[in-house]
C-alpha positions as a Markdown table, in Angstrom:
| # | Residue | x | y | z |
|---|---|---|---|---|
| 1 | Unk | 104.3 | -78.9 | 148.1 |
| 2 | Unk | 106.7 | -76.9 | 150.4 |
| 3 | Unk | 109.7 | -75.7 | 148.7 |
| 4 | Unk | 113.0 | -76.9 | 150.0 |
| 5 | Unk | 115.0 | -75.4 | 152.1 |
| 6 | Unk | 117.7 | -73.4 | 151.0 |
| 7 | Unk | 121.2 | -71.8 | 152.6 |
| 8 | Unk | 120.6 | -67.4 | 152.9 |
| 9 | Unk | 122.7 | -65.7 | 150.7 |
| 10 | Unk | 125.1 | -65.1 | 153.6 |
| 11 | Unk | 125.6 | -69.0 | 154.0 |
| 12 | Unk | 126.3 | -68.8 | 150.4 |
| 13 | Unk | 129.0 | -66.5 | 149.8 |
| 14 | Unk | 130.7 | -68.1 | 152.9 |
| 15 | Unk | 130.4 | -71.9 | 150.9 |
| 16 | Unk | 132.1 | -69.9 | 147.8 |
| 17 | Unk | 134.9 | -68.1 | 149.5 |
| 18 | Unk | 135.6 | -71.3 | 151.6 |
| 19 | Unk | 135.2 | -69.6 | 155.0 |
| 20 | Unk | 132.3 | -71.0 | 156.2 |
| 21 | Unk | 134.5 | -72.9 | 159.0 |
| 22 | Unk | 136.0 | -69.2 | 160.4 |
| 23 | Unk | 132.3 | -68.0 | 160.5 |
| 24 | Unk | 131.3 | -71.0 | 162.4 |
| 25 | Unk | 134.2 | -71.5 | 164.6 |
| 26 | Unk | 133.4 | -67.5 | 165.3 |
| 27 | Unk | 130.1 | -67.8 | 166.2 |
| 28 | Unk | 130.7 | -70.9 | 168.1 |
| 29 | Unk | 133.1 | -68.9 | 170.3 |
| 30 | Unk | 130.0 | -65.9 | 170.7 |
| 31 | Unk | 127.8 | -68.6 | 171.8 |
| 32 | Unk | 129.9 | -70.3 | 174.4 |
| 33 | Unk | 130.4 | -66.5 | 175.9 |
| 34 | Unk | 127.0 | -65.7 | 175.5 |
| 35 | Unk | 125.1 | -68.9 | 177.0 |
| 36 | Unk | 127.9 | -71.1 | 178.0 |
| 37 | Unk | 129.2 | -74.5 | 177.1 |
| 38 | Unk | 126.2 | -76.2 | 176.8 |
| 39 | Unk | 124.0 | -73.9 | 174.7 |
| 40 | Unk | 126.7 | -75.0 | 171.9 |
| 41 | Unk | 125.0 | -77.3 | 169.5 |
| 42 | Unk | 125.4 | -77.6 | 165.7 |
| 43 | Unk | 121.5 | -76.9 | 165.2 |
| 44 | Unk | 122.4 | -73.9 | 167.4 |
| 45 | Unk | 125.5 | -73.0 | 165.8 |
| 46 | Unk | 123.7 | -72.9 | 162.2 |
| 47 | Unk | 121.1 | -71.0 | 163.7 |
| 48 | Unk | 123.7 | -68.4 | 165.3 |
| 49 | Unk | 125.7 | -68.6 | 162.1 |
| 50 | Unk | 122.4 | -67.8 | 159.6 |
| 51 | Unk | 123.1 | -70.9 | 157.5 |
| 52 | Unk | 121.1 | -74.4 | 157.3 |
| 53 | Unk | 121.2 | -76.9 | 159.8 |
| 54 | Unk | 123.2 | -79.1 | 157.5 |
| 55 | Unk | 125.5 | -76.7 | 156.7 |
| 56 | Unk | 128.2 | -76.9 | 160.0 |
| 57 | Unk | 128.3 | -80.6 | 159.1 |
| 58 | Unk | 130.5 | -79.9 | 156.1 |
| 59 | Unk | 133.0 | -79.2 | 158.2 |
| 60 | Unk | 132.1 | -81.3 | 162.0 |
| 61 | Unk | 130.7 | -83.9 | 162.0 |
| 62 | Unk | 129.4 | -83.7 | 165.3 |
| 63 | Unk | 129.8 | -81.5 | 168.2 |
| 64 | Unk | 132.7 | -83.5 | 169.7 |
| 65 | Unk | 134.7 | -82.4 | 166.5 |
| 66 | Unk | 133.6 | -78.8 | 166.6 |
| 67 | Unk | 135.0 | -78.5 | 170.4 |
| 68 | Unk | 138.0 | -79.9 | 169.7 |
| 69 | Unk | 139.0 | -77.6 | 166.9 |
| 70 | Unk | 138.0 | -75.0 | 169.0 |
| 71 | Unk | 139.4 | -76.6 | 172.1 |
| 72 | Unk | 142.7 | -76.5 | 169.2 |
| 73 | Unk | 142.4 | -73.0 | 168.4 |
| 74 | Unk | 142.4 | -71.9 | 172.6 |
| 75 | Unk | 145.6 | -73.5 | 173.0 |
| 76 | Unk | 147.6 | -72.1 | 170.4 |
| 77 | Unk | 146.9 | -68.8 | 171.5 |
| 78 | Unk | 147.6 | -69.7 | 174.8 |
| 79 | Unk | 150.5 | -71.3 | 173.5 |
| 80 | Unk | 151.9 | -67.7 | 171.4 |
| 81 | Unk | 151.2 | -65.8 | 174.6 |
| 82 | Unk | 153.4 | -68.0 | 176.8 |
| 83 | Unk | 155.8 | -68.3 | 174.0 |
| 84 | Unk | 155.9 | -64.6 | 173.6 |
| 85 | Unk | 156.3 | -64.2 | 177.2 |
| 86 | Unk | 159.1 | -67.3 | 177.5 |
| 87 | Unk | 161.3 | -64.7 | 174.4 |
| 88 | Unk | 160.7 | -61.6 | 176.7 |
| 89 | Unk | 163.4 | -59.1 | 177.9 |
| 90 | Unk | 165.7 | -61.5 | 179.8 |
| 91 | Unk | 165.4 | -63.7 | 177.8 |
| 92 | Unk | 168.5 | -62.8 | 175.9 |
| 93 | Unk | 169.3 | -58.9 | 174.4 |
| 94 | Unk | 171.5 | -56.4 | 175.6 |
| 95 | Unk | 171.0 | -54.4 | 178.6 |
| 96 | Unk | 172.1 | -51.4 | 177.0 |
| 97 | Unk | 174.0 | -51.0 | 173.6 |
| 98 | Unk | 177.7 | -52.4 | 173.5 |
| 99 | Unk | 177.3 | -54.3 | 176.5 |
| 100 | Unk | 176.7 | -58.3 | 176.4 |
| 101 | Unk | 173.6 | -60.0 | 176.5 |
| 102 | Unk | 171.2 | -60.3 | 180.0 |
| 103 | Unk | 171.3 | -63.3 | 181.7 |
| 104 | Unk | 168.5 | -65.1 | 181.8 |
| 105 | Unk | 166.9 | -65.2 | 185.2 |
| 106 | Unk | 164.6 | -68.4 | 186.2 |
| 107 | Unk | 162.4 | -66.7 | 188.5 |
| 108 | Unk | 161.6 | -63.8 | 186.0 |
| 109 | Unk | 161.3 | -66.4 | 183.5 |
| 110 | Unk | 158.8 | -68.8 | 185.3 |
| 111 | Unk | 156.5 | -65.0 | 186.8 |
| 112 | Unk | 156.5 | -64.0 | 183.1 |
| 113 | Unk | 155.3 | -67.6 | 181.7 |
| 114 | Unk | 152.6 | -67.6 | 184.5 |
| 115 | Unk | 151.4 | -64.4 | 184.0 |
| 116 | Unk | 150.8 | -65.0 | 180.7 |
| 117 | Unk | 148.8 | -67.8 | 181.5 |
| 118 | Unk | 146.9 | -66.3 | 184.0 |
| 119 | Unk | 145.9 | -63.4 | 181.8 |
| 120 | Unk | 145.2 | -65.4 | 178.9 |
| 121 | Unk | 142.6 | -67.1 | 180.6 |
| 122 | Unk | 140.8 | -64.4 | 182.5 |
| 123 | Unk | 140.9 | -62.5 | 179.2 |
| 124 | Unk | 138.9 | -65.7 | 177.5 |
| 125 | Unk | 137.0 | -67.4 | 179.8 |
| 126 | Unk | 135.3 | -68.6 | 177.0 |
| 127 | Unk | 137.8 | -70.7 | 175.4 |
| 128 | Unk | 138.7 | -71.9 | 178.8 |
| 129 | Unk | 135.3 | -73.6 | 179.5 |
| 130 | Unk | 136.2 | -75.6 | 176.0 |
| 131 | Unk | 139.9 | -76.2 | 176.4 |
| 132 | Unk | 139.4 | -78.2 | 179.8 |
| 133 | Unk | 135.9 | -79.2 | 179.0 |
| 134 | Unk | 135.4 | -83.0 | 180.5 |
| 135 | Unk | 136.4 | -85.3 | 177.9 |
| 136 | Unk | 134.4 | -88.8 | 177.9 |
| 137 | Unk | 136.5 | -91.0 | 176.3 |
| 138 | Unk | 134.2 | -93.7 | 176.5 |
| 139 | Unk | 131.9 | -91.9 | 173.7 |
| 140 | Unk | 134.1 | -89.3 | 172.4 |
| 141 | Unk | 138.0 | -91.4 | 172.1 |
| 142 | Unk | 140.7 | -89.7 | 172.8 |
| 143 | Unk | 141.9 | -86.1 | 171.5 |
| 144 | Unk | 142.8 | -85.8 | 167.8 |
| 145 | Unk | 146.7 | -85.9 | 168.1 |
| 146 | Unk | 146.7 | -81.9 | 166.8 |
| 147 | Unk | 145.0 | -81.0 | 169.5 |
| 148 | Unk | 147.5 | -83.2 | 171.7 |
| 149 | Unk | 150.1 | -81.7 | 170.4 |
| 150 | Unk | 149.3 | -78.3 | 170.8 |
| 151 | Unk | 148.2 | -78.5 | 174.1 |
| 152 | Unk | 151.7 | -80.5 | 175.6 |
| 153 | Unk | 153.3 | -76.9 | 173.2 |
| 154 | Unk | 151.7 | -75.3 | 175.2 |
| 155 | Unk | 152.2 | -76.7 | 179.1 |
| 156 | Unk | 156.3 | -77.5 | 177.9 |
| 157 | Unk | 156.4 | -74.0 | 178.4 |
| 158 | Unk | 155.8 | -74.0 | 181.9 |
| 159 | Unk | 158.2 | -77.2 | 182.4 |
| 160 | Unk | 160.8 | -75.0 | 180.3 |
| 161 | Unk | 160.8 | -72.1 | 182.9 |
| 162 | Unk | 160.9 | -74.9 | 186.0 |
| 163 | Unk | 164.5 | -76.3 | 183.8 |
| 164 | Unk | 165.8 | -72.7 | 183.8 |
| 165 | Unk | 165.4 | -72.7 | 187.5 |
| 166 | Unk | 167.3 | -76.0 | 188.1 |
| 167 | Unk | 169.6 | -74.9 | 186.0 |
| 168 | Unk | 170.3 | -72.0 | 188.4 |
| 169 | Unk | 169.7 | -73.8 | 191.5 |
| 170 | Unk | 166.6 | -72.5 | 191.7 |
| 171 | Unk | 164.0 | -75.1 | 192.3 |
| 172 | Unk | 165.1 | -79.0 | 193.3 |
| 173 | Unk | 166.6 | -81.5 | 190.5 |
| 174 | Unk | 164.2 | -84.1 | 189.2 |
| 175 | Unk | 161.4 | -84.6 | 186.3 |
| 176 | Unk | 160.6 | -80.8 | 185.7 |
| 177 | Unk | 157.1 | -81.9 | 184.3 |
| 178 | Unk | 156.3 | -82.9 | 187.9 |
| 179 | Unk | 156.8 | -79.6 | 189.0 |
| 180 | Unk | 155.6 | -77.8 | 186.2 |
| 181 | Unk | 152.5 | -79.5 | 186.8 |
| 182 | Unk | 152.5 | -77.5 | 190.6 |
| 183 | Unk | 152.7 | -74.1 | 188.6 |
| 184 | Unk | 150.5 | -75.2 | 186.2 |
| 185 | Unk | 147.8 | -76.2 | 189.2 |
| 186 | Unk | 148.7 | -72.7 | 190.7 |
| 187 | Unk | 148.2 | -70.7 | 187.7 |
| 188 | Unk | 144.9 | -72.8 | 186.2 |
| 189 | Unk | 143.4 | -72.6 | 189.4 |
| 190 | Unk | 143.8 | -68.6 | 190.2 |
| 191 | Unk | 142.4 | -67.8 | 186.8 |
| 192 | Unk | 139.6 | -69.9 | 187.3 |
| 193 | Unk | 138.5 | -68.8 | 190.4 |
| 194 | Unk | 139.0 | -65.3 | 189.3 |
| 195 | Unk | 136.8 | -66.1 | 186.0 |
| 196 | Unk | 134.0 | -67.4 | 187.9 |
| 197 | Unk | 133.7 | -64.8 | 190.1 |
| 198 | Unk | 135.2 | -65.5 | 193.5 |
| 199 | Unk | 137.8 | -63.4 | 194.0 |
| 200 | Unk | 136.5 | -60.0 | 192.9 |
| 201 | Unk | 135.6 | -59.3 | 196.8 |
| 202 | Unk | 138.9 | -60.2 | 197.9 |
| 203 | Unk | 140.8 | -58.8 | 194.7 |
| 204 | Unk | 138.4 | -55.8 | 193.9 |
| 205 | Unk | 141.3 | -53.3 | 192.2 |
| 206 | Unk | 143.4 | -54.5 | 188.8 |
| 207 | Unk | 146.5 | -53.0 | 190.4 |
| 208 | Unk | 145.6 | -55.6 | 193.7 |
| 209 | Unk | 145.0 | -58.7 | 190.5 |
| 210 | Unk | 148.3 | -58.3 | 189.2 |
| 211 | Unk | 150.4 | -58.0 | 192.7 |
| 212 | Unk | 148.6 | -61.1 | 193.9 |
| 213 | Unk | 149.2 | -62.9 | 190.2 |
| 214 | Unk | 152.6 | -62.3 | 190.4 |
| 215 | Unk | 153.3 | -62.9 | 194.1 |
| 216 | Unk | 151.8 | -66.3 | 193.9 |
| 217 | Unk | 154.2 | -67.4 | 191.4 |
| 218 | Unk | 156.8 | -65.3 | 193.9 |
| 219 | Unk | 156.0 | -67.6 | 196.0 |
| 220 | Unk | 156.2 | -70.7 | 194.3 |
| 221 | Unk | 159.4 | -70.7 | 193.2 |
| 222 | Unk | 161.0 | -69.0 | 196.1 |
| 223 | Unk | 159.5 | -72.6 | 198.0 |
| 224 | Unk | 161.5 | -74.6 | 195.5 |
| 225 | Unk | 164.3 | -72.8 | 195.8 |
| 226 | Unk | 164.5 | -73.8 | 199.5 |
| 227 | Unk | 163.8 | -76.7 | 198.8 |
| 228 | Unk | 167.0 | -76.9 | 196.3 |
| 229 | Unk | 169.4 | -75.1 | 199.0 |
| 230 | Unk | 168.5 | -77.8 | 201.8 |
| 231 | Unk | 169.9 | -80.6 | 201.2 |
| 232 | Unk | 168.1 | -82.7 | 203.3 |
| 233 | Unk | 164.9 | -82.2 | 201.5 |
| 234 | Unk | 164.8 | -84.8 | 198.9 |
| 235 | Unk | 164.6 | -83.8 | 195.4 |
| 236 | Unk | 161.8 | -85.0 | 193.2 |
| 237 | Unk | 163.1 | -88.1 | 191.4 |
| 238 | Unk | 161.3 | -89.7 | 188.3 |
| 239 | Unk | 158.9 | -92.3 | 189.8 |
């Protein structure tokens, strides 16, 4: 009779020191990069991780709850690098010692938040794949509300830079989530093309990736600032 089998030793020290989610979670996160979204399986994952097939369940009960706490984890970091950029320099401190705080200024504010988004994702492509995976809500619900939560943390950052424009008559009055969600198509979209590939002819240099990153959101918010000095452009009302 075949002996049963058993977790390695590795598997085992990871059940005793209670960090066998952080190995799995990290190999998940090898995988994706390695083979892409849909090599990622729990059979796979044990096999990646060097533990039984039985073992990730402990933890996820099924793939579905493995990407979302992934899917979690990509958008809090992307959430500390947009709130790390949102508290940069003009963001409040002196310009020089004795003299009175900066004033805040929306346009730096909303090219700092969207190059922070930008870079976060061409830095992790990876977690980008699993944070805007295709959800099917008909087998898989809806998100758990942490993962929710974090990711509306993370896109009220974008909505907060639009407010400090308004506030300076820099982009039209309205819902600033409707207009966050332009900036958030411009930003989501140039990483994503740049991630896959397509703009490495056109964008070959670093130095020419983070003119263009910057002048895109340039460009965005000088368009809504028009838009706020004319008044016979409507402003975006609630609908």
């Amino acid at each position: 009779m075949p002996a049963a089998k058993r977790d390695s030793p590795a598997a085992k020290r990871n059940y005793h020191h209670g960090d066998l989610r952080r190995a799995l979670l990290d190999a998940a996160w090898r995988l994706v990069a390695e083979k892409g979204l849909a090599a990622l399986t729990l059979r796979e994952l044990a096999r990646a991780a060097g533990v039984s097939h039985a073992a990730p369940y402990h933890h996820f009960p099924s793939r579905t709850a493995l990407l979302d706490a992934l899917a979690e984890e990509g958008f809090a970091g992307l959430d500390r690098a947009m709130g790390e950029a949102k508290a940069g320099p003009a963001a409040g401190g002196p310009a020089e010692v004795g003299q009175p705080p900066r004033p805040v200024d929306g346009t730096d504010v909303m090219v700092r938040i969207g190059r922070a988004y930008v870079d976060f994702a061409c830095a992790h492509p990876e977690q980008l794949q699993v944070m805007f995976r295709p959800r099917h809500h008909d087998s898989e619900g809806p998100p758990p509300p942490a993962l929710a939560e974090i990711g509306a943390k993370a896109y009220g950052h974008l909505a907060d830079a639009v407010r400090v424009c308004q506030a300076q008559g820099l982009a039209p009055a309205g819902d600033a989530n409707e207009l966050a969600l332009s900036a958030w198509s411009l930003v989501h979209g140039f990483a994503s093309l740049w991630s896959q590939g397509q703009l490495r002819a056109l964008i070959p240099e670093p130095e020419q990736f983070a003119r263009q990153r910057d002048q895109l959101l340039v460009n965005l918010q000088a368009g809504w600032q028009a838009t706020a000095a004319d008044p016979a452009t409507p402003a975006l009302q609630k609908r």
